[in-house]
N, C-alpha and C positions, 0 to 999 in steps of 0.2 A: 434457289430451290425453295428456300424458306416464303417468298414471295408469290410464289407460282401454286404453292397448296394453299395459303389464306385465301390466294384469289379465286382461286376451286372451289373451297369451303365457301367463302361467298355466297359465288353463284351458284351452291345448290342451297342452300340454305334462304339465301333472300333473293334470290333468280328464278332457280326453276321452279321452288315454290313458293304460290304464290304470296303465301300468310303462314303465319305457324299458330294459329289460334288456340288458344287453351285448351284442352280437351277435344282437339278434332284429330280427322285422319291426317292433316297435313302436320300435326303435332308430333302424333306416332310415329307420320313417316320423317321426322327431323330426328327424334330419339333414336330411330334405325340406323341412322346414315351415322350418328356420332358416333352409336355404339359399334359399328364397324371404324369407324377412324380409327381411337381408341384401343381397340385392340391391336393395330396396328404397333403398339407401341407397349401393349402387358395385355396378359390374355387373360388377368381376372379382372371382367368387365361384364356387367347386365343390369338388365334395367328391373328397376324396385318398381312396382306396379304400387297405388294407391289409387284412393277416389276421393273425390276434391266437388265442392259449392261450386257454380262457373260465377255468380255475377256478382261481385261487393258491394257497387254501386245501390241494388236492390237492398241490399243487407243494410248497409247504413242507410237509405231512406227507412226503412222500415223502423228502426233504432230511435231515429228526430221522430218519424209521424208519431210513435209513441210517447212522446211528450205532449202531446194534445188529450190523450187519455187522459195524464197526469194530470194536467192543468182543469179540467172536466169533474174528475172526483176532489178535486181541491174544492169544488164550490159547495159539495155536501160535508166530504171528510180530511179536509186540509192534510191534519198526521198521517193520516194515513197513504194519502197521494204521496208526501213526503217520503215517508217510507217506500213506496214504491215504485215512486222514481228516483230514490237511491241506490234500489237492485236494477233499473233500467241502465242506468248512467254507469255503474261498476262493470256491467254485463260488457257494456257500450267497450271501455277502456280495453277489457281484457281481449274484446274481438280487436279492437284497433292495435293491439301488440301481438296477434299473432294467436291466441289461444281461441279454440272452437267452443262458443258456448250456444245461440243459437243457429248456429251456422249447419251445425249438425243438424239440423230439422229439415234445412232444404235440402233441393233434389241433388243428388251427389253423382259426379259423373267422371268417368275414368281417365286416369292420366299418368305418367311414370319420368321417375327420376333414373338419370344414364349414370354408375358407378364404377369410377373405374380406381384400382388398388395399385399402388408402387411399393411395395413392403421392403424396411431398411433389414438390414443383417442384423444391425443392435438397435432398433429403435424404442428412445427416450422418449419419444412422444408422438401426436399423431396432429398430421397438417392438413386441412382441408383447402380446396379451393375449390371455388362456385363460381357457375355462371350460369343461370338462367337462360331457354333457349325458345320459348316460346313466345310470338310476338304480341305487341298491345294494339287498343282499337282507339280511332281518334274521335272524340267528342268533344262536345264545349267544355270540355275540363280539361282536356289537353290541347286548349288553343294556346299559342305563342303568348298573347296578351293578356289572359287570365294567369298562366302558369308561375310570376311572383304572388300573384296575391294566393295561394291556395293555402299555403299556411296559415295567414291572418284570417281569413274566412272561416278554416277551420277551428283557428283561437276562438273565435267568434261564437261561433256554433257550443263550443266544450264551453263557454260564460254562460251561454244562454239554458245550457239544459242546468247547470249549478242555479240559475235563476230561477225559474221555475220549482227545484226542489226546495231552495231557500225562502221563495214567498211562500210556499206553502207550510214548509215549516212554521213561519212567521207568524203568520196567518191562523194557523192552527193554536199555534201558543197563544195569542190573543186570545182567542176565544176561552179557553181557559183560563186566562186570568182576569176577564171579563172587560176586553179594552180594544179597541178598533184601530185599526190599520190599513187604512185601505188602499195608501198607493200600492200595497202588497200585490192588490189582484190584478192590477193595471200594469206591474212588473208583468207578473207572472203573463199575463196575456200576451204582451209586446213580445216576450221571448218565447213563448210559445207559436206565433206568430212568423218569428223568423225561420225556426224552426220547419215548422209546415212549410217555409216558401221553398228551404232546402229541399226537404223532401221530395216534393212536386217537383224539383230540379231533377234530382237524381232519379225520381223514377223515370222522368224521360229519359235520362242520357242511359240509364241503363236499358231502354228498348234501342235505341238508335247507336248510329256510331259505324265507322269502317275499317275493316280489318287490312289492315297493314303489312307490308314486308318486312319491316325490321332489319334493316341491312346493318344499323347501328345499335339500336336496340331489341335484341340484344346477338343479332348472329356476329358480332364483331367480336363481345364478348367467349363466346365462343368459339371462335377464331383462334383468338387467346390462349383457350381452356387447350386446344388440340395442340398447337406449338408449344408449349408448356408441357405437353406430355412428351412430345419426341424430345424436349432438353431432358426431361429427366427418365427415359429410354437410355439416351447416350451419356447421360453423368448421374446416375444416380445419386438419392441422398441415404446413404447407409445407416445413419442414425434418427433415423424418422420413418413413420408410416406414412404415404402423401396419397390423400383422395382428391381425384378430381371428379366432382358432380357436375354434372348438366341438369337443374332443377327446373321442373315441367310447371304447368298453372302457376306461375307468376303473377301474371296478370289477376287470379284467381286468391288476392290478397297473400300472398307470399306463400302458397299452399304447398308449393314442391320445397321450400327450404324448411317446411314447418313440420311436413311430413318425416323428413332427414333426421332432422334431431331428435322426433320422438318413436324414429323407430330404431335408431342407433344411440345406445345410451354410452354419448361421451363424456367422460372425465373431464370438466372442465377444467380443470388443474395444468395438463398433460394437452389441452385441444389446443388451433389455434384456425382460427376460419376467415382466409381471405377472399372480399368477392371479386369479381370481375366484371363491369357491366359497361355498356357504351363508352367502352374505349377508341372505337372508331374514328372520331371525332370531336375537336376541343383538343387543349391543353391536357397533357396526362398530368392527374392527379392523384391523392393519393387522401383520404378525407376522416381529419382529425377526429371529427365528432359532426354525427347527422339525427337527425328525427323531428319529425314536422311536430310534434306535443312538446316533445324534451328533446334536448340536444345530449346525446347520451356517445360519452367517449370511447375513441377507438379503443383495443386492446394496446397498452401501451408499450408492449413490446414489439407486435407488430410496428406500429408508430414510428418507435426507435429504428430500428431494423430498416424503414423506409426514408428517416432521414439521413442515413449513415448514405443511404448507397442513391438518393433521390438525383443529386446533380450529374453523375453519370449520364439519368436519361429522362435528363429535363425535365421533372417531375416536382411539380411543387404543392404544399399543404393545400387544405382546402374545407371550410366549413360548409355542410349541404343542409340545409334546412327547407327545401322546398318541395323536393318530390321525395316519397320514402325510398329508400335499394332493397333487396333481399338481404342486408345486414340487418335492416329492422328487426327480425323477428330474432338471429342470434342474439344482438346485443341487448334487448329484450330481458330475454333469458340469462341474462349472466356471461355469454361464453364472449371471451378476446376475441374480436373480430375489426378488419377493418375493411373497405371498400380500395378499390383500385376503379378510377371513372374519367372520360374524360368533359370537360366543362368548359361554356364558351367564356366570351369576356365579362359577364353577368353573374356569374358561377352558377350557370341554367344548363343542365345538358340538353348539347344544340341535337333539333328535330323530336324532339320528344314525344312519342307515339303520333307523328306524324304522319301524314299519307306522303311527304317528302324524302323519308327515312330510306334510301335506296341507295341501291352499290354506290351506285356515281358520285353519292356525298362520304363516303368513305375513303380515307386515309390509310391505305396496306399499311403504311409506315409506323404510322401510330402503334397498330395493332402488335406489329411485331415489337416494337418499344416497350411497349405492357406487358407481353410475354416475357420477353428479358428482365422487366423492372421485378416480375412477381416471382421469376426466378431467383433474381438476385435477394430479395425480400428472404424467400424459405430460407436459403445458403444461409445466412445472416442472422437468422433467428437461431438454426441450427448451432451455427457456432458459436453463438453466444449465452447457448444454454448451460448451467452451471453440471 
């Protein structure tokens, strides 16, 4: 029975439509169809409406081409370039973890996260689980063969904009102490130079690109999220509040889990937020510590909780440092979170915004594996809360 609804949820979700693209109609009509599952299983369930940037990719070109300004007023006012490409690169940071600071400028356009509530009779605390439901678009950043290097690239990029504000710094103090330095400006150009080339990168991949089915990432995940509600329909957890989100604009720099947390002010003490994402596919894992800047660690009781009960259902640890999860933006933030994903033999999740990413490459099996695993994960925390 349990096989015969993932297979359902599937094929409507990466079947019969044909994309779930960020902020479109086939987006709203995925958010529909969940939030009728869902209710299937507690009937306090509806969707958070919010409005979300659509394109990152724009966002950060925009970010690097700004370091060419920098480098520009470095040749009349060094300090002062300095200076402000120190608010360009902070600004930089705080979008790349999940907080809106230019981002709010651009065009904002509608999208909504699916909430659905299991409320315990004594709950000690409150459990989220996530899973992202809207699909991604494949460009030269999510080709097979770039996809290790995206981290390194990115290291690259976060040297180079420090370079720039360091020669100018540099550069600028000389002048004041009345003394020359000029491989300064020959830095600074080289890395503003790389800089620009990103740019011009991502401003193309941000017009082009094809939107995809998502059968793994992420309708598997979600697959997940609805099994997961009929286990705990039919076993409740009595000392816990347990949310399952289905978070919208994903793709949209983590904008549906970004929205969650700052429109629900949880307790991070009392929270504990596990995701779900391309469990379809690969090895189930379960992911210690992830983040393409900083590898920033799971909540560690989550952690424990997943090692106690991992061999059960073949689940083993796993470092991700290549693409970010919608744990980014909690872990970010302070709050225990861990990821629940599955990863090929590279520790790469197989088909990654691929136009290959369809039913056919999907694992029912997996899927309901992760469901059980994340089951067993809450159980575990629960009863091992003091």
């Amino acid at each position: 029975m349990a096989q015969n609804q993932i297979h359902d949820d599937l094929m409507y979700l990466a079947g019969r439509l044909l994309h779930r693209g960020a902020q479109t109609d086939a987006e709203r009509s995925a958010a529909e169809f969940i939030r009728q599952r869902l209710s299937q299983s507690t009937p306090d369930v509806h969707l958070d409406e919010f409005s979300s940037f659509d394109n990152y990719t724009f966002l950060f070109a925009s970010y690097y081409s700004e370091f060419l300004v920098v480098s520009l007023l470095a040749v009349w006012w060094p300090l002062v370039a300095a200076a402000y490409g120190l608010f360009v690169f902070l600004c930089y940071l705080a979008e790349f973890l999940g907080y809106r600071v230019f981002a709010r400028m651009l065009p904002q356009f509608e999208s909504q996260n699916v909430v659905a509530r299991f409320l315990g009779l004594r709950p000690r605390m409150t459990l989220l689980v996530t899973a992202h439901y809207d699909s991604g678009n494949a460009n030269l950043l999510s080709q097979p063969w770039i996809l290790p290097w995206l981290r390194p690239l990115h290291a690259l990029l976060v040297f180079c904009m420090v370079v720039v504000i360091a020669s100018s710094a540099v550069e600028g103090w000389s002048l004041v102490m009345q003394r020359q330095f000029e491989a300064a400006a020959h830095l600074r150009w080289t890395a503003a130079g790389l800089l620009a080339t990103a740019s011009l990168i991502l401003f193309y991949v941000s017009s082009q690109g094809e939107d995809i089915r998502g059968a793994i990432g992420n309708a598997s995940g979600v697959a997940a999220l609805l099994q997961l509600a009929e286990r705990l329909r039919t076993h409740p957890l009595e000392e816990a509040d347990v949310w399952l989100v289905a978070t919208g604009s994903h793709e949209a720099w983590m904008s549906g889990m970004r929205h969650l947390l700052v429109a629900n002010k949880l307790e991070k003490k009392h929270c504990q937020i596990l995701n779900l994402e391309g469990v379809g596919a690969g090895g189930l894992r379960y992911i210690t510590a992830e983040g393409m800047l900083i590898a920033t660690p799971a909540g560690s009781t989550l952690r424990r909780a997943a090692e106690a009960v991992a061999g059960e259902y073949g689940a083993a640890p796993a470092l991700l440092r290549a693409v970010p999860t919608a744990a980014h933006v909690p872990l970010a933030r302070g709050y225990r979170s861990m990821t629940i994903m599955g990863l090929d033999d590279e520790g790469l999740p197989p088909h990654w915004n691929q136009p290959s990413d369809r039913v056919t490459e999907v694992d029912e099996d997996s899927i309901a594996r992760a469901a059980a695993f994340s089951d067993a994960i809450l159980r575990r925390v629960v009863n091992a809360a003091p």
